[in-house]
Structure formats: structure tokens, C-alpha cells
C-alpha positions in Angstrom: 66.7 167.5 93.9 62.8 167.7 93.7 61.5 168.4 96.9 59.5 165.1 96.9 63.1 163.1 96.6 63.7 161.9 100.1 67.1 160.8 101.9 65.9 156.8 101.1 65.6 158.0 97.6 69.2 159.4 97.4 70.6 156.1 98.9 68.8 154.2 95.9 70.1 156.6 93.3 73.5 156.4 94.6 73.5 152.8 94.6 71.9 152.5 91.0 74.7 154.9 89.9 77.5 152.6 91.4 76.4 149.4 90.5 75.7 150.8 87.2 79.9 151.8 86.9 80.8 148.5 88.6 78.6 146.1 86.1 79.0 148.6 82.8 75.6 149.0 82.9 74.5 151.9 80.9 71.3 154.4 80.9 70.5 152.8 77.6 70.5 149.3 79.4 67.9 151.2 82.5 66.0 152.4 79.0 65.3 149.0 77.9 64.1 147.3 80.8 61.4 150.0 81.6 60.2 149.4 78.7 62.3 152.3 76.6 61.7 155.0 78.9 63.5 158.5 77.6 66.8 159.1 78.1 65.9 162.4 80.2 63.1 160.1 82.0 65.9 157.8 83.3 68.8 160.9 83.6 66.5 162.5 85.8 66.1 159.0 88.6 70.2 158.0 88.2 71.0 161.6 88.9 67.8 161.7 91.9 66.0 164.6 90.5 63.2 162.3 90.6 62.2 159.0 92.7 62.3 155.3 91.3 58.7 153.9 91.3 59.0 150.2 93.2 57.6 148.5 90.1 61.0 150.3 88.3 62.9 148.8 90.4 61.2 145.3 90.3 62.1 145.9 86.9 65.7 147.0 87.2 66.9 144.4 90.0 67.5 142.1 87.5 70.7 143.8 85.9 72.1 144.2 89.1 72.0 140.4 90.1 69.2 141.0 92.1 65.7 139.1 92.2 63.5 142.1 93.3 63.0 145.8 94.2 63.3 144.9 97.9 66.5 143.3 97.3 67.6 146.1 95.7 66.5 148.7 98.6 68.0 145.9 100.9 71.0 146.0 98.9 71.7 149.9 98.5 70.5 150.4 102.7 73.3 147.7 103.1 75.8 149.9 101.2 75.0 153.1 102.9 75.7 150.9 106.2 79.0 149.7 104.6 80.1 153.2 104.3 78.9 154.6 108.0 81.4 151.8 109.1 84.6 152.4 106.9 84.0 156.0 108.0 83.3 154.9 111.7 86.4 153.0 111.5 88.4 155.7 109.6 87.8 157.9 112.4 89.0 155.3 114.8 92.4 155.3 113.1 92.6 158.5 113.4 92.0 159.0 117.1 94.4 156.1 117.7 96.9 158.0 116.0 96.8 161.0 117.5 96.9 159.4 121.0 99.9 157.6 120.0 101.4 161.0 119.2 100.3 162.7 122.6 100.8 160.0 125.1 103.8 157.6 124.9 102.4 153.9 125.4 104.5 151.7 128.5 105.2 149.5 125.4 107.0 152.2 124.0 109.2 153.5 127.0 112.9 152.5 127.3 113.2 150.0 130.2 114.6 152.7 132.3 111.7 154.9 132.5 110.0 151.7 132.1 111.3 150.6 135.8 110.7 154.1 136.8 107.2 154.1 136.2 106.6 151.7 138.3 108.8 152.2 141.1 106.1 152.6 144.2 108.4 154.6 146.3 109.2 157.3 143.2 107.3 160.0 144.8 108.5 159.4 148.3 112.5 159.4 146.9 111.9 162.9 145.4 110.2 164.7 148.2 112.7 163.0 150.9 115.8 165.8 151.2 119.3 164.6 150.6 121.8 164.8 153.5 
């Protein structure tokens, strides 16, 4: 990563790179709508060595369904959101889980204990010395 290439730029290069594998869109495609940029030239921005200039990606939004550069920062912000929420939600599953495994839920107890549970006088019976 050049140390010009900023977090915002690594979001956009990610994005490029998977819409690129979901649409079969290759760097040869990227080539020919900048105009036939080198192969290294584009290698370089897909792989985020180097930042996209906005009029690149005016260019580019086009191949990815997209009317304009903004779209496509729109679009690729949009993704990163997408993921902080499966990953938000992932760890939600898992702290669910592993409360299940440490604290039985009522729904779970056998009626017995159930009843037990909420008997009011439970604590009084077991301090109160059988004659």
C-alpha cells in the first residue's frame, strides 16, 4: 500500500475487485474504458497500491451498473456497511449461544423446577428446621 492510499481507498479497491468477480469483469475490461491504461497501471489500483482518480471511476461506474463515480463510492461505502452488520450480527449469535450454554432459560426447565422457581415461600421452607 503506498502511503498516500487511504482506508476510503481500500474500501473502493475491495469493492472494484468483487464486483469485478461477481460481473466477470476483467482488468482488460478496466483497460479499455480508461482509455487502454497498462495492465501494471490498472494492477496497481484493483490490488490498492495506488488510488482511483474520481474521473476513473466516472469512467468505470458504467461496467458495474452504475451511472457515476459517486454511485460507485456510494455503492462500495454501502458494502463495507453490509459487512460491519453480518459481522455485528455474527457476533450476536454467538453471544446468544454461549448464554444459552451457561444459563438454562425458564423455557427450558422441566415443569418441576419450573414450579420451584417460582414458589415465593422456597427460601423460607429451606431455612425452617424440620421437627
Amino acid at each position: 500500500m503506498d502511503s498516500s492510499t487511504t482506508r476510503t481507498d481500500l474500501v473502493i479497491c475491495k469493492y472494484i475487485s468483487q464486483a469485478m468477480e461477481a460481473n466477470g469483469i476483467t482488468q482488460a475490461d478496466l483497460s479499455k474504458a480508461l482509455e487502454g491504461r497498462s495492465k501494471g497501471y490498472i494492477s496497481d489500483r484493483v490490488l490498492g497500491k495506488r488510488s482511483w482518480a474520481i474521473s476513473e471511476l466516472d469512467r468505470l461506474a458504467p461496467l458495474f451498473g452504475l451511472p457515476d463515480a459517486l454511485s460507485l463510492v456510494a455503492a462500495a461505502c454501502g458494502s463495507i456497511s453490509s459487512e460491519a452488520a453480518r459481522a455485528y450480527e455474527a457476533r450476536e449469535r454467538e453471544s446468544q449461544i454461549t448464554d444459552d450454554l451457561i444459563e438454562p432459560r425458564f423455557e427450558d426447565l422441566p415443569p418441576q423446577e419450573l414450579a420451584a422457581s417460582r414458589d415465593m415461600n422456597r427460601d423460607m421452607e429451606s431455612e425452617t428446621p424440620e421437627e
